[in-house]
N, C-alpha and C positions, 0 to 999 in steps of 0.2 A: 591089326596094328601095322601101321607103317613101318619097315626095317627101314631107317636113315641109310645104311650103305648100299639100298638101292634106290635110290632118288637120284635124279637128276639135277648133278651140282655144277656145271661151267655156266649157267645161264645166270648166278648167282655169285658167281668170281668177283671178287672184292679187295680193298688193299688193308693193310696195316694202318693202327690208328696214330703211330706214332710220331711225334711232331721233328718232321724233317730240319737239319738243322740247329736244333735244341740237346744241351746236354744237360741232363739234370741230375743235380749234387746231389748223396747221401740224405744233407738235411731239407733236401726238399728246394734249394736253392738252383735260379736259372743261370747258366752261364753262358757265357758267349756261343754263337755260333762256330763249328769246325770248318778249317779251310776247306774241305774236300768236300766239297757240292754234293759230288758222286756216290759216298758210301758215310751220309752221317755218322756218329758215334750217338747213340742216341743212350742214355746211363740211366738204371735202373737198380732197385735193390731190393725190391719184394721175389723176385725168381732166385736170389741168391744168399747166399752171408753178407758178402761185401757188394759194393756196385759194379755191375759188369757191364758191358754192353747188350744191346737188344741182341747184337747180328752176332753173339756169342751164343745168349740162351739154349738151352737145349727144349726149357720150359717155354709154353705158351704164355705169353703177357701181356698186356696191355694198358698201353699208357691214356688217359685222358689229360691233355692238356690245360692251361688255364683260358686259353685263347679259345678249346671249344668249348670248355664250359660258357664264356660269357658269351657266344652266339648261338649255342644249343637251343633247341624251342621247350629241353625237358625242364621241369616243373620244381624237381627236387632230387634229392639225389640216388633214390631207386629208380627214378624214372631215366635219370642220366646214366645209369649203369646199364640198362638194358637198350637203350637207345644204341648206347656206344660201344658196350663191352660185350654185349649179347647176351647179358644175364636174366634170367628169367626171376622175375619177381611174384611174391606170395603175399598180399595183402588185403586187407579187410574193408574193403571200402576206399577213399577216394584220399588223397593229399592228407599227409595229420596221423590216419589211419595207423596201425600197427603193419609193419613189412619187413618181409626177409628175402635175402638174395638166394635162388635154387639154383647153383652152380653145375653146369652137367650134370644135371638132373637129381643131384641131394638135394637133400632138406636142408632148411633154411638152419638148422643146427648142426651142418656138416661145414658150415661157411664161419669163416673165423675172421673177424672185422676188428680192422689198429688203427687207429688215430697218433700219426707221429711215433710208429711202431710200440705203441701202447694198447693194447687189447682192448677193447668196450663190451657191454652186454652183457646182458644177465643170466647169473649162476646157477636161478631156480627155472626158468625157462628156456633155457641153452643158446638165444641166438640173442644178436644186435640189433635193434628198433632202427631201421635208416632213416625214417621219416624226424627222428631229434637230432640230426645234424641238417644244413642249411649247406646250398649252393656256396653261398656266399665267404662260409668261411676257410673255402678249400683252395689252396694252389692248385694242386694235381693231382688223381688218383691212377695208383696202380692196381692192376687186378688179375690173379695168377692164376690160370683158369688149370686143373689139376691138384696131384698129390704134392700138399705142403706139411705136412708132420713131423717131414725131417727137418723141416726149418721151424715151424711154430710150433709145434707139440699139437695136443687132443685137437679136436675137432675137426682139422682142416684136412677132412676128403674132397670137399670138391674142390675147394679153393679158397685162394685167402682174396678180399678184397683192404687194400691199405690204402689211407686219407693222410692229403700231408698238409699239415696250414703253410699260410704265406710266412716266409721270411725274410727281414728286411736285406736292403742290398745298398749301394754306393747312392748316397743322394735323400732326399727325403720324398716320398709318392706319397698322396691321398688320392686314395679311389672312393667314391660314392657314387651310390643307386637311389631311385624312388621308384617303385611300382604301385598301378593298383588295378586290376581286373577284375572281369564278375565276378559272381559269386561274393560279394563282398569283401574279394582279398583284397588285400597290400603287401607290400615288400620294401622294408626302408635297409640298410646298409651305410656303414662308412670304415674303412681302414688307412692308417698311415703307420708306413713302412720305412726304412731307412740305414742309414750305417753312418755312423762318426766315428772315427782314433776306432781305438779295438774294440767298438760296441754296433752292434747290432740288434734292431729292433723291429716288433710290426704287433701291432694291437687293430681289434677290428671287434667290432659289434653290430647286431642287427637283429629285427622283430618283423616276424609275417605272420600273416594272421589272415584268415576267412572264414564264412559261416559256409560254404558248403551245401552238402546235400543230407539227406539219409542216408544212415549209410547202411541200414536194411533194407532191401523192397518191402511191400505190403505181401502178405502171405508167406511169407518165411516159413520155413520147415517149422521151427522152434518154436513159431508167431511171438518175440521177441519186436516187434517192427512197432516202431515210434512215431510218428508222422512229422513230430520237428526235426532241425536242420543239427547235424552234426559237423561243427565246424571246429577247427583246433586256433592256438595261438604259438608260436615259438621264437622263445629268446634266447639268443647264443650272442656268447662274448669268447676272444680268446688274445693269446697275448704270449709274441716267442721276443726272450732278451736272450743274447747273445757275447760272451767276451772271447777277444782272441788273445790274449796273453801273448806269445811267443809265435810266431811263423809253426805251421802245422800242429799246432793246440785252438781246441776252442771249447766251451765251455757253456753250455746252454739252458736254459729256464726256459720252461712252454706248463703255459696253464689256458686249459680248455673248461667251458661251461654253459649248458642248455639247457631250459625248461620249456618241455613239451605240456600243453595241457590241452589234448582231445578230447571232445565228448564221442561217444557209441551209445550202438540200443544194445539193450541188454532189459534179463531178468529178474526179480527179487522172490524170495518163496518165503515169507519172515510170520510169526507168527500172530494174532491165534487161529490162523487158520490155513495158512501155510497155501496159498493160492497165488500161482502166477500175476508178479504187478512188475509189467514195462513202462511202467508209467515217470519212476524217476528218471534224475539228470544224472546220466552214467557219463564217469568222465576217468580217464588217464591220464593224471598227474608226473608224468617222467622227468626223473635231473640225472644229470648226467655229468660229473667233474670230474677230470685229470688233471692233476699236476705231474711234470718229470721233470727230473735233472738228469744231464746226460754231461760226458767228458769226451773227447776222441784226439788222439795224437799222433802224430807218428814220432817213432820213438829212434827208428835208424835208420839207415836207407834200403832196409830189407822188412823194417816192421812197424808194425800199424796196427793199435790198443784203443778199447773204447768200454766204454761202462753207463751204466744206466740203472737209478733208480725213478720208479714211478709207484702212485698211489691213483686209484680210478674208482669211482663209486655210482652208481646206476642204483637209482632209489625211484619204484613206482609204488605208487598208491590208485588204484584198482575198484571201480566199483558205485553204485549209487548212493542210497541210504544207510547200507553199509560198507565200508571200504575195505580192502584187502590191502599190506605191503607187504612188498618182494624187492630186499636191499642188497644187493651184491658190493661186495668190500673186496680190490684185489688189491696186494704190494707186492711189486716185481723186483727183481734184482736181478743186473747180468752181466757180464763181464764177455770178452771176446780180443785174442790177440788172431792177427795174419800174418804171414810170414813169407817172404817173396823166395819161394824155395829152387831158383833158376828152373832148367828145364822140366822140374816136375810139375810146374807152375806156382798157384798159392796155397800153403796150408793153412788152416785156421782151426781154431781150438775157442770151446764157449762151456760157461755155465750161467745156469740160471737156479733161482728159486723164486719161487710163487707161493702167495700164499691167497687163498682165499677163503670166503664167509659170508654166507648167506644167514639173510634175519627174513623171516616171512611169519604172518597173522597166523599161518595156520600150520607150522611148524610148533611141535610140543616145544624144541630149544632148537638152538641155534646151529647150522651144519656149517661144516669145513670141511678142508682140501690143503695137504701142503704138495708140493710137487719139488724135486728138484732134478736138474737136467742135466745130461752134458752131451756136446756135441764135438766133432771133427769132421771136418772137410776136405776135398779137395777139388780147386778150380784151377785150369789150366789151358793154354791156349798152343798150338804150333803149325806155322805156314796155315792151310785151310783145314783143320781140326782143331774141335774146342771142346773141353770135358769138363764133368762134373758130377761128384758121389759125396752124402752124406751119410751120417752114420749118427742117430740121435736113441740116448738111451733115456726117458722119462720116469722116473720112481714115483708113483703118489701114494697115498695116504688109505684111500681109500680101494683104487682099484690095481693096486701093486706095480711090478717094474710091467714099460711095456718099451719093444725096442721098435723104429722105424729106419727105415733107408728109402735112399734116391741113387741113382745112378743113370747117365744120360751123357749124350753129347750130338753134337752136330759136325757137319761137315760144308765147308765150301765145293761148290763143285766147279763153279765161274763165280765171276764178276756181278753176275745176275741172280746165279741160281743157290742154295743151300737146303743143304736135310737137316734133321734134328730127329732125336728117339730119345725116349723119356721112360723110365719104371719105376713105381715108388709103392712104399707101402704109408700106410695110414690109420690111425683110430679116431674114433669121436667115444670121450669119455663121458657115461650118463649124468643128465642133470641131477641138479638137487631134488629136484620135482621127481623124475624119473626113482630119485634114491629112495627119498623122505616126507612125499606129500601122501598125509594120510587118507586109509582107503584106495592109494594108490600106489605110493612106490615101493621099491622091493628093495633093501639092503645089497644082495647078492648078485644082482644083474652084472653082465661082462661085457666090457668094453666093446663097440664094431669094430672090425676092424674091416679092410679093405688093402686091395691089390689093385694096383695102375699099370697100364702100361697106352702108352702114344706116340703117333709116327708124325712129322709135319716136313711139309716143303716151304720154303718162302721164296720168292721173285720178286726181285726190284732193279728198274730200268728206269733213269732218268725222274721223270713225275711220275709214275705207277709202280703200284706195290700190289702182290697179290700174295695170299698168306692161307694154306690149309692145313688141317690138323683131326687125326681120325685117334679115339682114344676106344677105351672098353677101360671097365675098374668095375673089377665082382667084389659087392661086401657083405659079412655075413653077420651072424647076432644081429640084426636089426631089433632098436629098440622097439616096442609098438603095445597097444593097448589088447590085452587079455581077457575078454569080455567072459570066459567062462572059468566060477571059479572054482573048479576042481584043479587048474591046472595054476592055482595060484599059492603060495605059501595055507598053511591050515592055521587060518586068523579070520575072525567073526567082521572083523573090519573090511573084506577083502571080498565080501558079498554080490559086489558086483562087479567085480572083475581086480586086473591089479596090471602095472606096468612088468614087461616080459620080453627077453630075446627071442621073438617072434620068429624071422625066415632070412632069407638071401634076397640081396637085388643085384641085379647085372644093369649098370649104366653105359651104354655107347653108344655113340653117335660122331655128328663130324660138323667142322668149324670151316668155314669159310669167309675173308672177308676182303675186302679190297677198296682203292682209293686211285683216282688219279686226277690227275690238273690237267687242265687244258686252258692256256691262259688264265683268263677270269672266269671260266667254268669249273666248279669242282666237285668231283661224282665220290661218295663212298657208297656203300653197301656191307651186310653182313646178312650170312643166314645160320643161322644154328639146328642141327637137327638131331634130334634125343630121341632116344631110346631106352625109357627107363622104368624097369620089370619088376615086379615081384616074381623072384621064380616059384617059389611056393604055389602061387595062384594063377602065375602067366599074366595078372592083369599090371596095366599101367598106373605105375604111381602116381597118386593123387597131388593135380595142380600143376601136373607136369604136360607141355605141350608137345607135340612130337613135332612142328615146327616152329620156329621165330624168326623172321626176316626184318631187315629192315632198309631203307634203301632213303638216302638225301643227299641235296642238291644246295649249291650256293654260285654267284651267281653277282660279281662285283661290278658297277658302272661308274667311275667317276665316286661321287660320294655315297653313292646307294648301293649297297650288298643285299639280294633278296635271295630267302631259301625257302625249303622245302623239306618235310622230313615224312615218309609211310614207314608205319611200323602194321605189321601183319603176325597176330598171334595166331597159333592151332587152336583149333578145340582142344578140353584137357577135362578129364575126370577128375571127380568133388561131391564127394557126401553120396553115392550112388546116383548120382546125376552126370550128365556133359554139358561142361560150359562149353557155349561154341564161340567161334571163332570171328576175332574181331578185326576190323581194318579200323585204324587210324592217319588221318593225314593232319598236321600242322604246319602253319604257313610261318614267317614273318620278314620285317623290313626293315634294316638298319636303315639311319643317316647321320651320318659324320657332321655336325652343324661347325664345327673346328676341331684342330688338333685334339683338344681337352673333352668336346662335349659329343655327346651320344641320343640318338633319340630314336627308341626302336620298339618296334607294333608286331604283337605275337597273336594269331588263331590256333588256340589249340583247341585241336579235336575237331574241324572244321566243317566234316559233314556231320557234327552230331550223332558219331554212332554210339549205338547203348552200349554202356561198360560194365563188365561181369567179372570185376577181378578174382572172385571165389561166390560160391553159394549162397545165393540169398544177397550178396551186398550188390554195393553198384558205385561205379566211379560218375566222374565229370563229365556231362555232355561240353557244347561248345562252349569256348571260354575264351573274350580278349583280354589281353593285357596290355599297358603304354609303359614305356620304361624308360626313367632321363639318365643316362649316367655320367659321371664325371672320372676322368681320371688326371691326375696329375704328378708332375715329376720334372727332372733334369732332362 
């Protein structure tokens, strides 16, 4: 196995992805440029309580823009995550497919996914399907690469990724798309955004849709493998109204809504003869709805109150001739004041309660979870030092109090240069699956828990940024599958194995990434290099790469901007197998026809290379696409 902190990393020096000159609002709102060219203030609020600056963090973060989502060559928004954030992705096949984000090397159920700081995903399988939310419906994602427990509760050891929709602003815009590429796809889009007197508004809907490929090889371990085309369709709508009552009041409505409908191979064993048939249309039916209301004011010239109710439901139906559901029901409640406490900095004080409920086909009755939380903070800043500690205590229902913390800060050293040190602790509370699926889960199993700690420097001079960051986080009680059953509860159901706190993993490696402009040349790069063990066994977790680089170019003339994007995974173990290791390049070509119109030509996957996103599946060889877009506005 490769140790990442012996690899050779400057050849690899890259910048920060963050959009120089943009501040971005709490609610996900752009605002003006800051005068100071030299040292943006670039505003974020998934690394913190409240919105801090980047060049404060102590946390690794990362912003994607909206500007590079619409010239990105990635596909959807797993694809956009790892292109940009360097996140490694776990999925089943190609576009549509089922995926989850492997953050510093957890599992895709250590990663905790908010829409408009609203949580998604399901309660009986632990993590968020990315493939049912849409490019299109996103302003900007943040992605906080580390220990987030002190801020979100359960799961978020590796890290939290948050999705923010568009909000309207001063004026009325309509933006619209049409795409359609092989494979049968399309991509249609339209949103109109705006602001009058104290209202605010932005609604947006869109349908994409392809037939795809298989998304089995032939010869499958399983032999599950179908020979027709597994292609999905998804429809998402969403819609933020906004009132401002009073100067520093605002008062917000956001409802979010997606139906994912993928087909997969799969198999059926039904009776009277209980004999392997891949023969039906296996398909996964996913919806996906949030509503929130939220409030935020400031209240004095020292304090600043916010609150938020939400309701989210994630409802799949699972399966061919016979269907499986698995309905996840969450409603949030939270409350949170700040408090401008002069040189100590800010304090802040939160609670929540959650409640959630899981309904599944093959749940005897119905499982729940309450949870209620409280947290304290403090965030603080002086000459070139900036701090920050949380303190979150979590009560649930099920698996008792559990407490986390963070503690961290950074230091300016120049103009150019800054450290940052980071420690946190974290859990990932067991799914419903893990708790209550029968023949498998155990009542008794014990939260992960996990211990962080990371060191980073960042550099920025003029157009270049250069950003590294070296972490370790040992976690133990892994949850993991018990194949013998002696060592399982003494229940006739449990015959063949049962869910169990298996062993320890040590995750570490190191983050590199970098940016710089030169005129109308613009170079990023990232490379990520994992390290991620069972100690128990010494072998590498499965699905995990022990490298991911990626490196793109753009490249403006007049009205033509052409890019370029290589993304380079490692080989990575699966099923007692090694996937190896893939190169991808994708091409494409803007042209500006006028201010308003867009006409832009994407190759992805370019040389055709064979895609192996896990065992037995396979993604998209080469694939064009034509995209007209429209944008308009003041």
């Amino acid at each position: 196995m490769i140790n990442p902190f012996r690899r050779q990393l400057l050849p690899f020096a890259a910048v920060c992805l963050a959009a120089a000159g943009t501040c971005w609002t709490p609610n996900g709102a752009s605002a003006q440029s800051l005068p100071t060219p030299q040292m943006p203030q670039v505003m974020v609020v998934t690394g913190s309580h409240e919105p801090v600056s980047l060049d404060r963090l102590a946390a690794d973060v990362v912003l994607i823009d909206r500007a590079t989502i619409e010239t990105t060559t990635a596909d959807s928004v797993a694809d956009l995550l790892r292109r940009e954030a360097g996140v490694q992705i776990s999925r089943n096949g190609g576009p549509g497919q089922s995926s989850g984000a492997l953050l510093r090397g957890a599992a895709s159920v250590n990663t905790v996914v908010l829409v408009d700081g609203v949580r998604i995903g399901s309660a009986t399988l632990g993590f968020a399907q990315l493939d049912a939310l849409s490019p299109t419906q996103v302003d900007h994602i943040e992605v906080l690469r580390g220990p987030g427990s002190s801020l979100f509760g359960a799961d978020a050891v590796g890290g939290v990724v948050q999705i923010f929709t568009r909000r309207g602003s001063h004026g009325a815009h309509l933006d619209a798309q049409a795409a359609v590429g092989g494979y049968g796809s399309s991509d249609v889009s339209a949103a109109l955004s705006g602001a009058a007197g104290p209202w605010d508004y932005a609604v947006s809907a869109g349908r994409e849709r392809s037939r795809g490929v298989s998304a089995l090889r032939p010869g499958d371990t399983f032999g599950n493998y179908n020979p027709d085309t597994d292609g999905y369709g998804l429809t998402t709508a969403q819609a933020r109204i906004g009132l401002t009552p009073s100067p520093g009041h605002r008062i917000g409505l956001t409802l979010l809504a997606s139906r994912l409908n993928a087909q997969y191979d799969g198999a059926e064993y039904l009776p009277p003869d209980f004999l392997q048939d891949p023969t039906p249309d296996f398909r996964n039916r996913l919806t996906t709805n949030v509503a929130t209301l939220d409030w935020r004011g400031v209240l004095g010239p020292a304090l600043t109150a916010s609150a938020r109710v939400a309701h989210s439901v994630d409802d799949l139906h699972s399966g061919g001739s016979v269907v499986e559901r698995f309905r996840t029901v969450r409603d949030r409640m939270t409350a949170q004041i700040a408090w401008q406490a002069g040189a100590v900095g800010e304090v802040i004080g939160a609670v929540e309660h959650v409640q959630e409920s899981a309904r599944a086909s093959s749940f005897s009755s119905d499982a729940g979870r309450r949870t209620n939380s409280i947290v304290v903070a403090l965030e603080g800043t002086a000459g070139g030092w900036s701090w920050q500690a949380d303190l979150r205590h979590d009560d649930s229902s099920d698996v008792g109090g559990v407490g986390t913390a963070r503690l961290g800060g950074s230091l300016r050293l120049s103009p150019q240069w800054r450290l940052r040190a980071l420690a946190g602790t974290t859990f990932r509370a067991p799914s419903f699956n893990d708790l209550y699926y029968p023949g498998y889960g155990v009542a008794t199993l014990r939260p992960e828990r996990g211990r962080s700690v990371e060191v980073g420097v960042n550099w920025r001079e003029g157009p270049s940024e250069v950003a590294a960051t070296l972490y370790r986080n040992r976690v133990r009680d892994l949850i993991g599958y018990e194949s013998d059953p002696a060592a399982c509860p003494a229940d006739p159901s449990y015959s063949f194995g049962c869910a169990r706190n298996l062993s320890r993993a040590r995750l570490q490696g190191a983050t590199l990434s970098g940016h710089h402009q030169a005129g109308a040349l613009g170079l990023r790069a990232q490379l990520d290099l994992v390290d991620a063990t069972d100690e128990a066994t010494g072998h590498r977790l499965a699905r995990r790469a022990a490298h991911q680089g990626s490196l793109s170019t753009d490249w403006t003339a007049g009205r033509w901007t052409f890019g370029a994007s290589l993304l380079r995974i490692g080989s990575r173990p699966d099923g007692g197998a090694q996937l190896p290791a893939e190169t991808t390049l994708d091409l494409s070509a803007l042209w500006r026809l006028s201010t308003r119109w867009q006409l832009q030509a994407k190759l992805l996957n370019a040389t055709d290379t064979d895609v192996q996103p896990a065992l037995d599946y396979q993604g998209l060889g080469r694939q064009a696409w034509l995209m007209l877009r429209y944008q308009g506005g003041p």
